[in-house]
FIGUNU-977555 format. One line per field, with one value per atom (N, C-alpha, C): residue number from 1; atom name; x negated, y, z negated. Coordinates in steps of 0.1 Angstrom, whole numbers. Example, Ala and Ser with C-alpha at 12.3 -4.5 7.8 and 13.67 -1.06 7.14 Angstrom:
// FIGUNU-977555
pos = (1, 1, 1, 2, 2, 2)
site = (N, CA, C, N, CA, C)
u = (-132, -123, -132, -128, -137, -129)
v = (-57, -45, -33, -22, -11, 0)
w = (-78, -78, -78, -71, -71, -79)
// end
This chain:
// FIGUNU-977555
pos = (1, 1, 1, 2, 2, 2, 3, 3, 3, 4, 4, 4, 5, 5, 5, 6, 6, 6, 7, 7, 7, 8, 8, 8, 9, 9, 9, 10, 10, 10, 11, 11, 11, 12, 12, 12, 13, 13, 13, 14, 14, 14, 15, 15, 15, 16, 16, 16, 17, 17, 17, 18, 18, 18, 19, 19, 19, 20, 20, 20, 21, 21, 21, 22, 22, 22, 23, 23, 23, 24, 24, 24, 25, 25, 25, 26, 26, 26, 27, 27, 27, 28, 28, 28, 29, 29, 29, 30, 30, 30, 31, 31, 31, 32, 32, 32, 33, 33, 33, 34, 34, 34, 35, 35, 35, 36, 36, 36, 37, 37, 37, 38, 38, 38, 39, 39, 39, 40, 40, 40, 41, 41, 41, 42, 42, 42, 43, 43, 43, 44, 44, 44, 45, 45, 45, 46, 46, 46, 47, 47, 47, 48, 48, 48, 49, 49, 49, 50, 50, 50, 51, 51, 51, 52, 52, 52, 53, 53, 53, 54, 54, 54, 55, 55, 55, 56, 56, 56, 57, 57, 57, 58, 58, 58, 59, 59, 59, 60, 60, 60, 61, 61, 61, 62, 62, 62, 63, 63, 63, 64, 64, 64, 65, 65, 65, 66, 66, 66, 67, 67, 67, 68, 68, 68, 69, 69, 69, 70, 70, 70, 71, 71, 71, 72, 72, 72, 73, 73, 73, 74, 74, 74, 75, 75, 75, 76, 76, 76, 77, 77, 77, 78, 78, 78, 79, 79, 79, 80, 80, 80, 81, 81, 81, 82, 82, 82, 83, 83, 83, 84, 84, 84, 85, 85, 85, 86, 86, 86, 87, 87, 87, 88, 88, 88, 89, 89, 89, 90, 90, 90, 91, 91, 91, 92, 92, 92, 93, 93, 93, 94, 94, 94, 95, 95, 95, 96, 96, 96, 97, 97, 97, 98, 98, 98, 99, 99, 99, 100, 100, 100, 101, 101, 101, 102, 102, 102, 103, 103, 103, 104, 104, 104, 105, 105, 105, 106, 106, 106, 107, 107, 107, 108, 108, 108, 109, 109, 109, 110, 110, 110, 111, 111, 111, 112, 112, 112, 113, 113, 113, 114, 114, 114, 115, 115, 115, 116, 116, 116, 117, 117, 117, 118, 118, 118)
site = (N, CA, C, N, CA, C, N, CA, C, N, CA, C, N, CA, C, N, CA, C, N, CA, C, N, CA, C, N, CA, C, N, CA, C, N, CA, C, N, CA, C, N, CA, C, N, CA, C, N, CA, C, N, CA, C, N, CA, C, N, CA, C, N, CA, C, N, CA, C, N, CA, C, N, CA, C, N, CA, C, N, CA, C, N, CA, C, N, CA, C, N, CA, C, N, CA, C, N, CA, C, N, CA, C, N, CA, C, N, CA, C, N, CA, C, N, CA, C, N, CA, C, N, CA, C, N, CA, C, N, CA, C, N, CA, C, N, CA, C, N, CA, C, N, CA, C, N, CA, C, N, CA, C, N, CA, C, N, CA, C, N, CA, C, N, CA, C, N, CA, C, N, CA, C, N, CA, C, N, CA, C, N, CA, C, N, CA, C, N, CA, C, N, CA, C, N, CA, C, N, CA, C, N, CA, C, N, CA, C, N, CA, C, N, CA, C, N, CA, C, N, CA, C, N, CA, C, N, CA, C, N, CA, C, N, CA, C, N, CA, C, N, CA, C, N, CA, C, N, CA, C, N, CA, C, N, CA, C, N, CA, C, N, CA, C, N, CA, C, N, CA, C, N, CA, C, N, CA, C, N, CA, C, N, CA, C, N, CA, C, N, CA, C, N, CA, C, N, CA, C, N, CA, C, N, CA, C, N, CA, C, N, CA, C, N, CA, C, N, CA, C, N, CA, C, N, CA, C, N, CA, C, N, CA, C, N, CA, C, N, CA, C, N, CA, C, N, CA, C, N, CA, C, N, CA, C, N, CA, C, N, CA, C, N, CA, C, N, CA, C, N, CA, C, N, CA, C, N, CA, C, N, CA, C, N, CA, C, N, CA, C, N, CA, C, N, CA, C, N, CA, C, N, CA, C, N, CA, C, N, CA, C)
u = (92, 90, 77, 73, 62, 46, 47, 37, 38, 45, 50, 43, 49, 38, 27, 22, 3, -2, 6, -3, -3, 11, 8, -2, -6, -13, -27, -31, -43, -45, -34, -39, -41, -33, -36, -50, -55, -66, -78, -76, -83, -89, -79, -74, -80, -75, -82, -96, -106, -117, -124, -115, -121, -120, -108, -109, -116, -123, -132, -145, -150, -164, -164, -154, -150, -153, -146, -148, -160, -171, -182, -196, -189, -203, -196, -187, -180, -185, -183, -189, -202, -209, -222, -226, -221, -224, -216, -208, -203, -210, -215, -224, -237, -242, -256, -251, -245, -240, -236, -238, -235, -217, -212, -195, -192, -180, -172, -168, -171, -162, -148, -140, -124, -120, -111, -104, -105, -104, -104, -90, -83, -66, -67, -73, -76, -82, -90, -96, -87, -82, -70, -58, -52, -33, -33, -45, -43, -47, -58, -62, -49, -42, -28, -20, -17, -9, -11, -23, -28, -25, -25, -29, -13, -3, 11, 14, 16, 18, 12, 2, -4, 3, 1, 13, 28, 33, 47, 46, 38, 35, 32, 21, 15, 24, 34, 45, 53, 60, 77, 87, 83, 96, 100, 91, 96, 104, 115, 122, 123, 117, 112, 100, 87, 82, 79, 91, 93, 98, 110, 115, 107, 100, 85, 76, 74, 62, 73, 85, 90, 94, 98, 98, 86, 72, 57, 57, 67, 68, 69, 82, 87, 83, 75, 65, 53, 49, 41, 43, 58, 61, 65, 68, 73, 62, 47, 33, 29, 37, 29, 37, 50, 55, 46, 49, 34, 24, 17, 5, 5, 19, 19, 14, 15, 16, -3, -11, -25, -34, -26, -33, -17, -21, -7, -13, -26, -29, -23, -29, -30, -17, -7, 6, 16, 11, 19, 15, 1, -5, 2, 3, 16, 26, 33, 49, 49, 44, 41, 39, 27, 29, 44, 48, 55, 71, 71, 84, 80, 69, 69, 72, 67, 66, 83, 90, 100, 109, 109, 114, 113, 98, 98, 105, 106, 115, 129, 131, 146, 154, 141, 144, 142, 133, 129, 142, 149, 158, 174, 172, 185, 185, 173, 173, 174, 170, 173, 186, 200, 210, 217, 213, 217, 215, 207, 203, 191, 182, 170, 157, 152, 139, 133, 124, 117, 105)
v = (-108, -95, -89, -89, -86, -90, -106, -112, -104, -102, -95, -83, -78, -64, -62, -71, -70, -75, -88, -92, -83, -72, -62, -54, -50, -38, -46, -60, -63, -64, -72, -66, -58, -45, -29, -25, -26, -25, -27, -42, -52, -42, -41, -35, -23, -18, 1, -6, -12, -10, -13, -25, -32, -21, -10, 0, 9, 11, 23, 17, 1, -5, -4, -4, -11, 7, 16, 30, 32, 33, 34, 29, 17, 10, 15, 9, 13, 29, 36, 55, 53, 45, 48, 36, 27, 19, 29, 34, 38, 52, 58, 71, 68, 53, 45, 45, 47, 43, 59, 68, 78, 84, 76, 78, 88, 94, 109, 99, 111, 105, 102, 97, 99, 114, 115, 124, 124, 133, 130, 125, 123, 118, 102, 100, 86, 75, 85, 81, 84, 95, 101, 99, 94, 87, 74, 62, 48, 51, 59, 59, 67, 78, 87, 74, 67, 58, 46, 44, 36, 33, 50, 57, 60, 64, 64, 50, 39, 24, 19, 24, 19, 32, 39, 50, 46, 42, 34, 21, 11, 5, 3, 10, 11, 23, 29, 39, 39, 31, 28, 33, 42, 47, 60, 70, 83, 77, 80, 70, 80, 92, 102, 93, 90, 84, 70, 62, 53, 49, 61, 59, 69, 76, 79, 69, 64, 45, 43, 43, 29, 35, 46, 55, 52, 52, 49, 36, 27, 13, 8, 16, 16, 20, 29, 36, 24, 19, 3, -6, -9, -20, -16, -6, -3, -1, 6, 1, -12, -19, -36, -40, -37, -44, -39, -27, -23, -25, -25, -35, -48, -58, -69, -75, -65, -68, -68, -63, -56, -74, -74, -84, -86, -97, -106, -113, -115, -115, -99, -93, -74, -72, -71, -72, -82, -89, -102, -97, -98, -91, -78, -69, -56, -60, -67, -74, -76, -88, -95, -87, -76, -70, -60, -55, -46, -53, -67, -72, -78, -81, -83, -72, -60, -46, -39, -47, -42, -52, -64, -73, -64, -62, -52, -45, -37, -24, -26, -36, -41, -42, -53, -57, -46, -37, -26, -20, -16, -4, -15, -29, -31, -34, -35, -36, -23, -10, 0, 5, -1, 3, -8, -17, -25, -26, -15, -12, -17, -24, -33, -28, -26, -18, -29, -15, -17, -32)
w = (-133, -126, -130, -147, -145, -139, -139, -132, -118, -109, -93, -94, -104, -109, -109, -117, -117, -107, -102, -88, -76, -74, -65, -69, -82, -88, -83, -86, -86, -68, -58, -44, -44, -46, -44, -48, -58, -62, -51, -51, -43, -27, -22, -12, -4, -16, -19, -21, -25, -30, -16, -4, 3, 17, 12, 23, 22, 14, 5, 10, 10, 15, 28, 35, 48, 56, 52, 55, 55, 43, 42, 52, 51, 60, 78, 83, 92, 100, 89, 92, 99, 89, 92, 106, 109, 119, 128, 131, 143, 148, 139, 136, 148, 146, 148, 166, 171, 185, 189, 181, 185, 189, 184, 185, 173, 181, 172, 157, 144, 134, 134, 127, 126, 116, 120, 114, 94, 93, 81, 71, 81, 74, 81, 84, 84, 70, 66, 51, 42, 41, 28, 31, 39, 41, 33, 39, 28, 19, 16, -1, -11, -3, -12, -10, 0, 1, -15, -15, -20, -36, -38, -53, -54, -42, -50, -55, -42, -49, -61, -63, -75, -91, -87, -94, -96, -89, -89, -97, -96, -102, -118, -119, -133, -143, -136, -144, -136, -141, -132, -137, -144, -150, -146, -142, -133, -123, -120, -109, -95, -94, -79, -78, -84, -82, -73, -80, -75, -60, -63, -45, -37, -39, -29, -26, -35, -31, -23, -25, -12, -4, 1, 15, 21, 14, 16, 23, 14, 18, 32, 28, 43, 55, 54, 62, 69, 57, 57, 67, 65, 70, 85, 86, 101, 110, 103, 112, 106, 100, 103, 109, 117, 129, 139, 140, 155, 156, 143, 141, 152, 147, 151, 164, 172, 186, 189, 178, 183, 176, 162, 153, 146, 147, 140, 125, 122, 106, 100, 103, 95, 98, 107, 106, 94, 94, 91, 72, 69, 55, 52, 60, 57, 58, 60, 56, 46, 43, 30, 21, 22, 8, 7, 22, 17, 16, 17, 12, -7, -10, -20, -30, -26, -31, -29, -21, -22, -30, -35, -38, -58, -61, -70, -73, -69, -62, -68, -57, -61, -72, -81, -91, -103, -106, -114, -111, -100, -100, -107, -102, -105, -118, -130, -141, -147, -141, -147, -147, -138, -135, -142, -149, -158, -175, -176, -188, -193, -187, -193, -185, -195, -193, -180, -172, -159, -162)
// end
């Protein structure tokens, strides 16, 4: 479980860093064509998103915490099915992480209801 751990912490990372580059350049090329900005909850929903999973993660022990990341989860996976229909990679990539993230989940909660640390 804890290898599952870091490897979600290190996608998440990953992730966030590549949506933070991807925002950045993106702004400024769509700027160049003269088109409206995005909203500004377009930039701050994945990165809070981003920063609870990785919060849930890296202290798994607040357990409000944790079932906030996975309501978040859930949240996830329900726009990577709608996703699916647009891009079936970027859908299929939000499954995946949010079944592995939930397989986590799983496992942290049913070791804490078993007595054995997260």
């Amino acid at each position: 479980m804890n290898a599952l751990r870091w490897f979600l912490v290190i996608a998440t990372a990953l992730a966030t860093i590549g949506f933070l580059a991807l925002l950045t350049l993106a702004d400024g090329f769509r700027r160049s064509f003269g088109a409206t900005e995005n909203g500004p909850w377009m930039a701050l929903l994945p990165l809070l998103a981003a920063g609870l999973f990785l919060a849930a993660l890296l202290w798994p022990e607040p357990r409000a915490l944790r079932h906030a990341a996975a309501v978040a989860v859930l949240i996830l996976a329900a726009g990577s099915i709608w996703i699916l229909r647009e891009s079936a990679f970027i859908g299929s990539v939000g499954l995946l992480y949010s079944g592995l993230w939930g397989l986590w989940y799983w496992q942290a909660v049913w070791q804490q209801a078993s007595g054995a640390a997260p």
